[in-house]
C-alpha positions as CSV (number, residue, x, y, z in Angstrom):
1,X,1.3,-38.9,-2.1
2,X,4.0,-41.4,-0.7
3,X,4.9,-41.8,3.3
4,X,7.6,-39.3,3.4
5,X,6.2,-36.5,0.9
6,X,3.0,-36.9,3.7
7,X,5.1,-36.5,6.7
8,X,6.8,-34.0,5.4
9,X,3.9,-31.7,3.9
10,X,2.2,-32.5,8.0
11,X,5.8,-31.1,9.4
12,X,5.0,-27.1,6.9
13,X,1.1,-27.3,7.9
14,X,2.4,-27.9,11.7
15,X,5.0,-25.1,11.5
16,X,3.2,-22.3,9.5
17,X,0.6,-22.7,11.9
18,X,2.7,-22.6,15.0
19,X,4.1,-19.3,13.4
20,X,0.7,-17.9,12.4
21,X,-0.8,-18.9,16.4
22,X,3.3,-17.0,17.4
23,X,2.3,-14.3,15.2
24,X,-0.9,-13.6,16.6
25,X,0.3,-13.7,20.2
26,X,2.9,-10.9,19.5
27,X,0.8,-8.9,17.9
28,X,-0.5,-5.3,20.0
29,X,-4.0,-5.2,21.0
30,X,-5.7,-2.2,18.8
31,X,-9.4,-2.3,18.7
32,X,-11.1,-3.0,15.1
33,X,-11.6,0.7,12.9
34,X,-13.7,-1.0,10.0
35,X,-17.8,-0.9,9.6
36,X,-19.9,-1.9,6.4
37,X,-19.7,0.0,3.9
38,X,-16.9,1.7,5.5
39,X,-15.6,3.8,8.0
40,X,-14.6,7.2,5.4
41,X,-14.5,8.0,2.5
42,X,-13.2,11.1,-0.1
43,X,-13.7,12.0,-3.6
44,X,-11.5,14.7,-5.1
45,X,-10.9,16.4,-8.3
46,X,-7.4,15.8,-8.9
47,X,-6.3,19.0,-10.3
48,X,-8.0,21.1,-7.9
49,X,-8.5,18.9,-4.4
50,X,-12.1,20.1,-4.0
51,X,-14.1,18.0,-2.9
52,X,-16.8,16.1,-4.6
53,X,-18.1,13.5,-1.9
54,X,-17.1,13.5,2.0
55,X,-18.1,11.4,4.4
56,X,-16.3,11.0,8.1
57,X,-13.3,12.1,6.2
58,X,-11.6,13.2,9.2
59,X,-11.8,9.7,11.5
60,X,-8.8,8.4,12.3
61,X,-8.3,4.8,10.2
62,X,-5.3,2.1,9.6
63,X,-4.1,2.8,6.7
64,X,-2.4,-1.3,5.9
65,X,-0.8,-1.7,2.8
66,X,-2.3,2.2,1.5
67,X,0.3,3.8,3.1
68,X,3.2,2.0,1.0
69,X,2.1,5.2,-1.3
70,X,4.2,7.3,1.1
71,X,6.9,4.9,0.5
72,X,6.9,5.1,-3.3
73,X,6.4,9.0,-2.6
74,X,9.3,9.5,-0.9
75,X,11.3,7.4,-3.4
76,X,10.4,9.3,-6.4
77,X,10.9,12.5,-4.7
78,X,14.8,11.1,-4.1
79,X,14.5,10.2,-7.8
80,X,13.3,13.6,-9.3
81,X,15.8,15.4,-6.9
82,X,18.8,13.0,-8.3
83,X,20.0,11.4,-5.1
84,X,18.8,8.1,-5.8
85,X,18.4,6.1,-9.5
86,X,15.9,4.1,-10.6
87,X,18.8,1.8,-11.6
88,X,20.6,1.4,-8.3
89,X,20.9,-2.0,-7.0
90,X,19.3,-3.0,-3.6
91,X,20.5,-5.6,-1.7
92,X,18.3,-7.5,0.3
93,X,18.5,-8.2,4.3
94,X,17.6,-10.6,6.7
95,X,15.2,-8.3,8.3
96,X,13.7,-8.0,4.6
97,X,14.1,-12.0,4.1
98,X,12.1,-12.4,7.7
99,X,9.2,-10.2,6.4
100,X,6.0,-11.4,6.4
101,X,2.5,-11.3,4.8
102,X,2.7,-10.4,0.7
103,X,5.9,-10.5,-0.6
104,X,7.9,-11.5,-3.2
105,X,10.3,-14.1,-1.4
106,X,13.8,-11.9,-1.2
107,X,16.2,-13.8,-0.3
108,X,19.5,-12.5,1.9
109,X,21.9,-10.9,0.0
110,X,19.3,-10.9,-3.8
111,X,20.0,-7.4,-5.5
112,X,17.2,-6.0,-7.5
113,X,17.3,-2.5,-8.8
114,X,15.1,0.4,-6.8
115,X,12.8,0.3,-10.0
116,X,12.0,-3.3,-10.1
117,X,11.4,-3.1,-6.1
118,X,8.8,-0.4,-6.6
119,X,6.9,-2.5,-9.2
120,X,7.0,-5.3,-6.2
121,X,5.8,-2.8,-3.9
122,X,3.1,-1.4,-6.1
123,X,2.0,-4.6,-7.6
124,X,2.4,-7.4,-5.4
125,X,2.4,-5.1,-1.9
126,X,6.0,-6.7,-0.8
127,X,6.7,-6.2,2.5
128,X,10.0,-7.5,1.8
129,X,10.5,-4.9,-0.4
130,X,9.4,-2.1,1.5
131,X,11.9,-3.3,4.1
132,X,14.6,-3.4,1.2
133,X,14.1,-0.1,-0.5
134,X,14.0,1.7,3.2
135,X,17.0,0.4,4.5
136,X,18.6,1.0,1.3
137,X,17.7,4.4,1.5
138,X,17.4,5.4,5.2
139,X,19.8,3.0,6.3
140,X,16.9,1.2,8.4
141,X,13.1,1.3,8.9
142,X,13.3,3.2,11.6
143,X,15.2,6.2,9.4
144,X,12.8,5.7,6.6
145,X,9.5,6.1,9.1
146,X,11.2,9.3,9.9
147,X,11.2,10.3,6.2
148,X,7.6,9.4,5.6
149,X,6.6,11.4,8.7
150,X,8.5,14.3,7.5
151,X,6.7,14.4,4.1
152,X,3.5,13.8,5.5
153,X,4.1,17.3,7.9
154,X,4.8,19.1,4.5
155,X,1.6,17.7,2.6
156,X,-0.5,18.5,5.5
157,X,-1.3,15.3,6.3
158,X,-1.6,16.6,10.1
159,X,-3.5,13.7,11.3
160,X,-1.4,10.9,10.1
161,X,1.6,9.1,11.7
162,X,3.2,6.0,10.5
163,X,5.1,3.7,12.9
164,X,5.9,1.4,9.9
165,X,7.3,1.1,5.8
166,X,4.7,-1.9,5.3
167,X,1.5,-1.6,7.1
168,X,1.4,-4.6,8.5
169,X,-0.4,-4.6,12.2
170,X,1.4,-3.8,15.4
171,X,3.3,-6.4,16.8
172,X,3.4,-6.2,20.9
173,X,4.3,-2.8,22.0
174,X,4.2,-1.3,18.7
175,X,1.7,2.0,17.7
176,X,-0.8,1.4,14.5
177,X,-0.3,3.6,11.5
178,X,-2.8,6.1,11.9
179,X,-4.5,7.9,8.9
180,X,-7.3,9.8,7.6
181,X,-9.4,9.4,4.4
182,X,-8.6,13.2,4.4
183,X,-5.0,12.9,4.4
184,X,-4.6,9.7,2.1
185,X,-6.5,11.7,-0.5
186,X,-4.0,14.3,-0.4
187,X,-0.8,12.2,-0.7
188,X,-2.8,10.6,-3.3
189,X,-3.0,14.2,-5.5
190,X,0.3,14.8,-4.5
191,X,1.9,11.8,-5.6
192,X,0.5,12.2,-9.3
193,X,2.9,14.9,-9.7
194,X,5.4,12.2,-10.6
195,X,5.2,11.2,-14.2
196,X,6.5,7.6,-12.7
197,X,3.7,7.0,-10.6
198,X,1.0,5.8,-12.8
199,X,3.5,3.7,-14.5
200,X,4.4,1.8,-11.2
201,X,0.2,1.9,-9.9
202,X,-1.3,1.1,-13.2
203,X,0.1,-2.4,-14.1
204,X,-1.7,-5.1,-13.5
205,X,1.1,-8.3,-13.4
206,X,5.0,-8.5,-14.1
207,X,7.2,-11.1,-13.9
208,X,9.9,-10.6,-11.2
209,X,13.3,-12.6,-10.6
210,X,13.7,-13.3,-14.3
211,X,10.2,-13.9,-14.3
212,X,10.3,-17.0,-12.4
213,X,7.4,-15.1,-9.8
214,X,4.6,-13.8,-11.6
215,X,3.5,-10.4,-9.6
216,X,-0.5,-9.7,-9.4
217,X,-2.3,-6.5,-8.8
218,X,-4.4,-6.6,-5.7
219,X,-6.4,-3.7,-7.4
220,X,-9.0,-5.0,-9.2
221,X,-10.6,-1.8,-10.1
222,X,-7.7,-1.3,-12.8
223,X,-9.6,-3.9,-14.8
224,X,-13.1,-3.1,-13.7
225,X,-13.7,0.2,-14.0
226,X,-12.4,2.5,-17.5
227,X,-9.5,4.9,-17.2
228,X,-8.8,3.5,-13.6
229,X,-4.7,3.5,-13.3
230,X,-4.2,3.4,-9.4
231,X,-3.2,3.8,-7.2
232,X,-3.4,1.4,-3.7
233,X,-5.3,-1.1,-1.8
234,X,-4.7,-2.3,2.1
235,X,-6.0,-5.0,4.5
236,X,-5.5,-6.2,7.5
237,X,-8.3,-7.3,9.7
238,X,-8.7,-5.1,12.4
239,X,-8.1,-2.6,9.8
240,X,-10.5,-3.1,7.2
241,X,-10.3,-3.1,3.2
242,X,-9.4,0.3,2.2
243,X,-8.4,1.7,-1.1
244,X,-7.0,5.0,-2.8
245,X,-8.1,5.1,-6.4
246,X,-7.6,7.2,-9.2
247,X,-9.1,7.3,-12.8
248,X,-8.8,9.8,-15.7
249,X,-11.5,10.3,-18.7
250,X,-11.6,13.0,-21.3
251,X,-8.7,15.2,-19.7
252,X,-10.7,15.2,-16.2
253,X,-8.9,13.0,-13.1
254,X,-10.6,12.1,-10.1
255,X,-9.0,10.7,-6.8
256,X,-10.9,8.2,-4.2
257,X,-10.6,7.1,-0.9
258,X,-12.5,4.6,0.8
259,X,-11.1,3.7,4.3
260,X,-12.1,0.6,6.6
261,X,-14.7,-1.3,5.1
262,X,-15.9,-4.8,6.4
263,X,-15.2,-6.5,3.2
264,X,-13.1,-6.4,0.0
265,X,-16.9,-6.4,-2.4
266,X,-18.6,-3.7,-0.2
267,X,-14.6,-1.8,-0.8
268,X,-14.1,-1.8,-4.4
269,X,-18.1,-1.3,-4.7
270,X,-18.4,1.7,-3.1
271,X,-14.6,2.9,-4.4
272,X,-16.2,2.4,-7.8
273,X,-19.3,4.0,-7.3
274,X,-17.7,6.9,-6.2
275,X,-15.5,7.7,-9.3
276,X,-18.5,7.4,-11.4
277,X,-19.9,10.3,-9.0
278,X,-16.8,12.0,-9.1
279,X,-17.4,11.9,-13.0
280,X,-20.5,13.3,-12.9
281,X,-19.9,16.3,-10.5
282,X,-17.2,17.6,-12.7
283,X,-19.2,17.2,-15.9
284,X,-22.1,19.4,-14.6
């Protein structure tokens, strides 16, 4: 590496740091909701919603990245009620361009169509895109929260509230989203209702941008364990992994939720393990 490439490369390191030490300072203080295994988690039949393991399903969690479920939710609901398209071009902000974390690098005034944004937002977990598709369609994040909080009350998800369309943690006087293993297993059941979904939650990489960015699934229980096709993982550190999963063998579905554990092994472990129970409730 020559003088200047070195100088240069130092100047990035300097400045992502300064941002990530920035980032850190703005962020709210929330205490940690993760333990090992985990904090909750839910096994459901997904035709009927009974229950086939429970454990602390009720304790309030951080959903992360889980909750962009509720994003796509509300989206296909638009879709199936033909106010919005699949092939409607989003254009994307500066607040989406500033977004942090996972994302696929929009850039101000990039159009992408609503479907290729939900394959960013199921695939690579784009905060960007969240950010696109919700001002898109809400006019801001702040209209879109609304939205998600709105179809939430009609599920019965009465003990969740999101303050955000990505996630992410707080920044400085900002609330955490606030979930339950409970309530993400319902969303979960009711979100298979769309023939979409699975098409969106079960694919594992896609090119985006002309496939100039290759997209990876963050769900590594799609390759890992048989007739897995979803649906959502979510991480941040105070927060925990967590996952909702979903896997169908001979005409039988099962749904699980594992909320707030201390590592991403000891997550998809005991999210895997618990399908296979799920399995073997419904076949006695």
């Amino acid at each position: 590496m020559n003088r200047n490439l070195a100088a240069a490369f130092a100047a990035v390191m300097l400045a992502a740091l300064f941002f990530q030490a920035t980032a850190r300072a703005q962020r709210a203080e929330i205490p940690a909701i993760n333990a090992d295994p985990y904090i909750s988690a839910l096994v459901i039949d997904a035709a009927t919603g009974e229950p086939l393991f429970v454990r602390n399903a009720t304790a309030q969690v951080y959903p992360a990245s889980v909750l962009k479920l509720m994003g796509m939710y509300v989206i296909l609901d638009l879709v199936e009620q033909g106010k919005l398209r699949m092939d409607d071009m989003v254009t994307a902000s500066v607040e989406a361009y500033r977004m942090g974390g996972s994302q696929v690098y929009l850039d101000v005034g990039e159009k992408f169509s609503v479907e290729d944004l939900l394959y960013a937002l199921m695939i690579q977990s784009a905060n960007d895109a969240a950010v696109a598709l919700a001002e898109h369609i809400a006019g801001s994040r702040e209209g879109f929260v609304r939205m998600m909080n709105a179809k939430a009350r009609e599920l019965g998800m009465n003990q969740t509230t999101f303050h955000s369309v990505h996630g992410l943690p707080p920044a400085a006087g900002q609330q955490p989203d606030v979930t339950t293993a409970r309530d993400m297993a319902r969303l979960s059941q009711a979100l298979l209702r769309f023939p979409d979904a699975l098409r969106f939650t079960s694919t594992t990489e896609r090119g985006f941008r002309n496939n100039t960015f290759q997209m990876q699934t963050h769900n590594s229980l799609l390759k890992r364990v048989p007739g897995c096709d979803g649906l959502k993982t979510g991480y941040y550190r105070l927060a925990g992994y967590s996952i909702a999963a979903t896997a169908q063998r001979d005409g039988k579905r099962v749904i699980a939720v594992v909320m707030g554990s201390t590592t991403k092994q000891a997550r998809d472990n005991a999210a895997a393990q618990l399908i296979e129970e799920g399995f073997r409730s419904l076949g006695r």
